[in-house]
C-alpha positions as CSV (number, residue, x, y, z in Angstrom):
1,X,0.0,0.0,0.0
2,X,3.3,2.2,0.6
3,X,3.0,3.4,-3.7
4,X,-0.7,3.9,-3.0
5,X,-1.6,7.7,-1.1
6,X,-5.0,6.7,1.4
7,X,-7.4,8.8,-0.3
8,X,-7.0,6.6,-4.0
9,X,-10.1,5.9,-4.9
10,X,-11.2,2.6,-5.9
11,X,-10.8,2.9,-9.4
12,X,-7.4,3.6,-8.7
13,X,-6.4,0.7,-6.5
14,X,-8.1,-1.3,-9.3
15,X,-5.7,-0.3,-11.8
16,X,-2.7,-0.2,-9.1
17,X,-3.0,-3.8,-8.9
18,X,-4.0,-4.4,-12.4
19,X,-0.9,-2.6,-14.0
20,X,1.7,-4.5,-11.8
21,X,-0.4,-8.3,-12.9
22,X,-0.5,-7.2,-16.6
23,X,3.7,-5.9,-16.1
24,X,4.2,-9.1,-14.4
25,X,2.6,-11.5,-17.1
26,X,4.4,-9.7,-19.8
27,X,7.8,-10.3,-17.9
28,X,6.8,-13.9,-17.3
29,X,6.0,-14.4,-20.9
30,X,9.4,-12.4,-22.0
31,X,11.5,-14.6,-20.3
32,X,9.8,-18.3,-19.8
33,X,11.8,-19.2,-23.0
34,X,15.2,-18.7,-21.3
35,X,13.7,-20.5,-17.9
36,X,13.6,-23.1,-20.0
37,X,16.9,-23.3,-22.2
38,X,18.9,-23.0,-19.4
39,X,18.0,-26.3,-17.4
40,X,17.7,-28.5,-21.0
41,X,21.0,-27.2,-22.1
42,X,22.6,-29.5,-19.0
43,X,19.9,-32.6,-20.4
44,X,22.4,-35.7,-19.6
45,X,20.5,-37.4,-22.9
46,X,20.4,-35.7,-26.8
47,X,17.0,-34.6,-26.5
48,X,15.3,-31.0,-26.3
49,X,12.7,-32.4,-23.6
50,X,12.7,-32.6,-20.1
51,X,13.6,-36.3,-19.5
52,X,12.1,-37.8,-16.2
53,X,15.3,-37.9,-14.5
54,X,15.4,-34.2,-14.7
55,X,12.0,-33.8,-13.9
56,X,12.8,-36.3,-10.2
57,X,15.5,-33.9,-9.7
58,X,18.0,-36.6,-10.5
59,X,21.6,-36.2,-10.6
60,X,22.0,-38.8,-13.2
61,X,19.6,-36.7,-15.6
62,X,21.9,-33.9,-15.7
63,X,25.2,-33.3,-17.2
64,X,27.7,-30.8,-18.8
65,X,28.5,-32.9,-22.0
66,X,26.7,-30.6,-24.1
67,X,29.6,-27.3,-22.6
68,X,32.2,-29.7,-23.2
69,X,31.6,-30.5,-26.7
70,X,31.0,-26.9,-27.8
71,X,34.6,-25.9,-26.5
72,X,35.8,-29.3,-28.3
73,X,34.1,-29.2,-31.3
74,X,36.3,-27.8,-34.0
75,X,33.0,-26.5,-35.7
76,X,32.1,-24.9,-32.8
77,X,35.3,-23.7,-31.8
78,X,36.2,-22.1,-35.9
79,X,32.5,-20.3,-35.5
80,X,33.3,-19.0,-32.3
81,X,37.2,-17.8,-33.3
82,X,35.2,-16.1,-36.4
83,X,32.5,-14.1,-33.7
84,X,35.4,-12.8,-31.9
85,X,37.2,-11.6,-35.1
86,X,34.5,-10.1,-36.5
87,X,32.3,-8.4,-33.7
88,X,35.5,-6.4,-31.8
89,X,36.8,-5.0,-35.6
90,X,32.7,-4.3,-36.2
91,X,32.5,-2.6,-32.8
92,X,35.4,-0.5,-33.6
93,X,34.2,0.9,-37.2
94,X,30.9,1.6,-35.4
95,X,32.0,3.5,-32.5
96,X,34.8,5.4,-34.5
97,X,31.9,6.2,-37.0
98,X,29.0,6.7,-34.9
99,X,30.5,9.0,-32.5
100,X,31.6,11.3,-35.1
101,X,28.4,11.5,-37.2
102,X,26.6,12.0,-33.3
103,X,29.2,14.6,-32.5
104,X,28.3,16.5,-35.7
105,X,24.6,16.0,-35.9
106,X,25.0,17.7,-32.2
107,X,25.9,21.1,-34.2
108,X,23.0,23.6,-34.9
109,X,24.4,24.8,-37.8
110,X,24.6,21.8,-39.6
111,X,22.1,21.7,-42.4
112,X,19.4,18.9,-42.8
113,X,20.3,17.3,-39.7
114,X,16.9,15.4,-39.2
115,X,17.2,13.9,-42.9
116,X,21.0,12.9,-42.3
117,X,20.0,11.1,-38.8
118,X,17.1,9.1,-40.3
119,X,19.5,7.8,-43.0
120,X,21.6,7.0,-40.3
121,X,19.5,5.4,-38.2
122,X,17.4,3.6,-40.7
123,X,19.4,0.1,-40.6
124,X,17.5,0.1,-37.0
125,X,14.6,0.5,-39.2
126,X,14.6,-1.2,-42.2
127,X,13.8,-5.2,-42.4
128,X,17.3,-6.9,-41.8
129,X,16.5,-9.1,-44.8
130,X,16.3,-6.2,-46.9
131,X,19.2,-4.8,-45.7
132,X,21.2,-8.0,-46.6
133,X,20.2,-8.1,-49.4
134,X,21.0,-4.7,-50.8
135,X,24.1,-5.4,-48.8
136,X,24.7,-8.7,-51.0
137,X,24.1,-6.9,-54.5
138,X,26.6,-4.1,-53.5
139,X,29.3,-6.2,-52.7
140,X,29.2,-8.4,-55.5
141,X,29.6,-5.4,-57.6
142,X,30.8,-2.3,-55.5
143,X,30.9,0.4,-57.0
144,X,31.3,4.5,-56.6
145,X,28.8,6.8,-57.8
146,X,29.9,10.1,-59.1
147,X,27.7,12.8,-60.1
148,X,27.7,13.7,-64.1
149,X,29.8,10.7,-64.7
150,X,27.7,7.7,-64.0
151,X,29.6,4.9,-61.4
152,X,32.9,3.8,-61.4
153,X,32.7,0.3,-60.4
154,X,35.5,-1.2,-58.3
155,X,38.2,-4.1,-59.2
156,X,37.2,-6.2,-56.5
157,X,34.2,-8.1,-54.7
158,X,33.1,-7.9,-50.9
159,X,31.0,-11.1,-51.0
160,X,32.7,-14.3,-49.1
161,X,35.4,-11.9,-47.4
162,X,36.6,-10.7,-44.1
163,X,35.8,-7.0,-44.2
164,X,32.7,-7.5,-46.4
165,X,31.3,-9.2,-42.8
166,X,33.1,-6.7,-41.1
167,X,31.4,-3.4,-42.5
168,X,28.1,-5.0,-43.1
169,X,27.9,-5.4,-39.2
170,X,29.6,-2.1,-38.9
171,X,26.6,-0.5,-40.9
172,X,24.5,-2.3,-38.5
173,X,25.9,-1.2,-35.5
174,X,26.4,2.5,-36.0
175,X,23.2,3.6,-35.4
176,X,23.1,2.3,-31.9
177,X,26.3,4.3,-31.3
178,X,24.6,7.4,-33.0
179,X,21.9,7.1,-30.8
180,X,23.3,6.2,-27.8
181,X,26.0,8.9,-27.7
182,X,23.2,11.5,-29.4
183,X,21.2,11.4,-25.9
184,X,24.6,11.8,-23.9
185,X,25.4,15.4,-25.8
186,X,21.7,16.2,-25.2
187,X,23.3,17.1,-21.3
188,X,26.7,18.1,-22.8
189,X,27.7,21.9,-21.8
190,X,28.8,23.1,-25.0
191,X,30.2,26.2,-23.1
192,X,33.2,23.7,-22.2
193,X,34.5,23.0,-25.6
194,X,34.2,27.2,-25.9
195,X,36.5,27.3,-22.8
196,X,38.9,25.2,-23.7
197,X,39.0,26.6,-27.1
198,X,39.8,30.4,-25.5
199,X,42.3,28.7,-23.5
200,X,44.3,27.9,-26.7
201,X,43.8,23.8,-27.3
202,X,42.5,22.9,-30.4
203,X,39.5,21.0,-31.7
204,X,41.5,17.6,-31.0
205,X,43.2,17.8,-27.7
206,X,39.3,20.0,-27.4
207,X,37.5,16.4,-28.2
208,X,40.2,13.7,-25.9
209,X,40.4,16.2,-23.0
210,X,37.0,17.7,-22.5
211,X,34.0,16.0,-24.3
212,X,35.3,12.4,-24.9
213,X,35.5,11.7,-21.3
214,X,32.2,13.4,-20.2
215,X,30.2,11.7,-23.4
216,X,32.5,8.4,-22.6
217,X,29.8,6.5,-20.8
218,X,27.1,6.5,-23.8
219,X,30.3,6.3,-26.7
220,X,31.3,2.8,-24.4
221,X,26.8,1.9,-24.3
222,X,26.8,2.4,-28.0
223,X,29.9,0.1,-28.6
224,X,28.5,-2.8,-26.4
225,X,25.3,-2.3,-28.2
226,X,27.2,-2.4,-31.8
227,X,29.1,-5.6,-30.4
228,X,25.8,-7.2,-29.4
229,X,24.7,-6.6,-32.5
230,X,27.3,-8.1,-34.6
231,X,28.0,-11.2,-32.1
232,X,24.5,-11.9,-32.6
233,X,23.2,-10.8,-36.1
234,X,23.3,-14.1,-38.6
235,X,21.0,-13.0,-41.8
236,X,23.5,-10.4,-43.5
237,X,26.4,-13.0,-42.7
238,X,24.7,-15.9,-44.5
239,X,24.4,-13.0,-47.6
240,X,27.7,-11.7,-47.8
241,X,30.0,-14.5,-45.7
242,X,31.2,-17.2,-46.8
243,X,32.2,-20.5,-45.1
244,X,35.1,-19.7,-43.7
245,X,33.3,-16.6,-42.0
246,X,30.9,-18.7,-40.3
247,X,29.8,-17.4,-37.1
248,X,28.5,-18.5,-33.8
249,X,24.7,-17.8,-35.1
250,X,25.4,-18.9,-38.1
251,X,26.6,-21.9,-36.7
252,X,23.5,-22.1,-34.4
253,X,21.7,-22.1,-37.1
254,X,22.9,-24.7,-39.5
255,X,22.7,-27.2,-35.9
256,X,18.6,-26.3,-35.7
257,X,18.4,-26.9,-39.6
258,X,20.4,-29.7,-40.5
259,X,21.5,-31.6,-37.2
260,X,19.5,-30.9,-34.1
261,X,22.2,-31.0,-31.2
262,X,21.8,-30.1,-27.6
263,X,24.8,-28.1,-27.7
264,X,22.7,-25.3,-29.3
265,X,21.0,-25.1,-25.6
266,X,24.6,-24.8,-24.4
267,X,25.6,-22.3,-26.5
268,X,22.4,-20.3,-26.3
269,X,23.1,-20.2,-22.3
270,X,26.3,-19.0,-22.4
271,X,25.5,-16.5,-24.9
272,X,22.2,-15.2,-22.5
273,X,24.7,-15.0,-19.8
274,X,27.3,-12.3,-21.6
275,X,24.6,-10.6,-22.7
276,X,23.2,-10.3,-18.7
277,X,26.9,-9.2,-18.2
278,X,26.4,-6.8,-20.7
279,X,23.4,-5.5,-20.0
280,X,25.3,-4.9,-15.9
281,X,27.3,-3.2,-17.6
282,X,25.3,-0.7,-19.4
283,X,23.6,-0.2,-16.2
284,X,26.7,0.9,-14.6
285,X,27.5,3.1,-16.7
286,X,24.0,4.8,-17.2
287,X,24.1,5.9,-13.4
288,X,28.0,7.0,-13.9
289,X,26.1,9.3,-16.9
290,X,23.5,10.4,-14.5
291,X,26.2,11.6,-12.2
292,X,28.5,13.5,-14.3
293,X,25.4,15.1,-15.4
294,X,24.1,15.8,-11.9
295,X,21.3,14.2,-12.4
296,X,21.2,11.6,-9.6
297,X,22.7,12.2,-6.3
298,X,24.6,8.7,-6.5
């Protein structure tokens, strides 16, 4: 009754208690599917089902085969090596990217600013399968428009490389960073960067010494976003990759469609537990934002 003042009418204790069954419902329905993974991916047997030794509580129903064969498995193991090249290069373009386009964007006197940020942002929007596969004609046949010329198309292909996978994510990725570091600047003093200016640094040692560390908590929330992205994404990869770019998703995949292994469940669990990390994380650093902004006491 503490969240309810003693005059609220009835009405009002109706929907009180209505709001937090219908929040709680929605939670419960949000995350009943990892409830689930999470106990099957230590099943003792190959199956996707509770067995009835699990169900008993049994010791002998349980087991970690299905962890140890996904850090055995050279299939596994090559997918996994190609997540963690990818993703950290990905993350890298994205921040780099984002955060300047966000930094400029920021500037009033920048024309067509809203028009600029939807393009931006509009891999957030767009269908991912559409993206691939705009993503998939482009690099087969890259090419660089020029105006009253025509295009001049490129000597090489994109399609079944390294940095094809790398800048598709990238492109994926950067809007988070835009955004993220966009609603940082919207607290930013711009009075500062005037300041240091009149104090004779220039616009880099402006950008290291005064903004990037005030702005750093949403520049680091973007990147973790941008690596999320790219450690999860698996549709543009099975357009422009190629086998020897196969990635953990990918790989996840190709086990639901052509073998159906319990190690999936493993994989799936450790994944849902960096991305809890993660999402600590990002916490963190949103109250370290709130107080560098004075917006929470603490």
């Amino acid at each position: 009754m503490s969240g309810l003042p003693p005059y609220a009418s009835t009405g009002q204790r109706v929907w009180y208690y209505s709001f937090r069954v219908i929040c709680g419902v929605i939670f419960f329905f949000l995350i009943a599917p990892i409830l689930v993974i999470i106990p099957l991916s230590f099943n003792a047997e190959n199956f996707f089902t509770f067995t009835p030794e699990m169900l008993a509580f049994d010791p002998a129903g349980y087991s970690t085969k299905h962890y140890q064969d996904f850090f055995t498995n050279s299939d596994w193991q090559l997918a996994l090596r190609n997540s963690l090249k990818i993703a950290p290069v990905a993350t890298l373009l994205s921040v780099s990217l984002g955060t300047l386009a966000a930094i400029g964007l920021s500037q009033s006197h920048v024309p067509f600013r809203r028009a600029i940020m939807a393009v931006l942002i509009s891999p957030m929007i767009v269908p991912l399968i559409i993206s691939a596969t705009g993503m998939y004609f482009f690099y087969s046949n890259p090419y660089i428009p020029i105006p009253f010329y025509g295009k001049l198309e490129l000597p090489f292909t994109l399609t079944g490389t390294y940095w094809g996978v790398v800048l598709a994510h990238a492109a994926l990725g950067i809007p988070f960073v835009i955004i993220t570091v966009t609603a940082t600047l919207v607290g930013f003093d711009q009075s500062l960067t005037r300041a240091a200016a009149n104090m004779g640094a220039g616009p880099v040692t402006t950008f290291f010494r005064v903004q990037m560390p005030l702005i750093l908590p949403g520049v680091v929330s973007g990147g973790l976003f941008a690596f999320i992205t790219s450690f999860d994404e698996v549709v543009v990869v099975l357009f422009v990759g190629s086998a020897g770019q196969k990635t953990l998703p990918w790989q996840m995949f190709t086990g639901l469609r052509e073998q159906i292994s319990p190690t999936i469940l493993a994989v799936a669990t450790i994944l849902i537990a960096v991305s809890v990390a993660l999402l600590f994380v990002l916490e963190m650093l949103r109250r370290r934002s709130e107080r560098l902004r004075g917006l929470s006491p603490g």
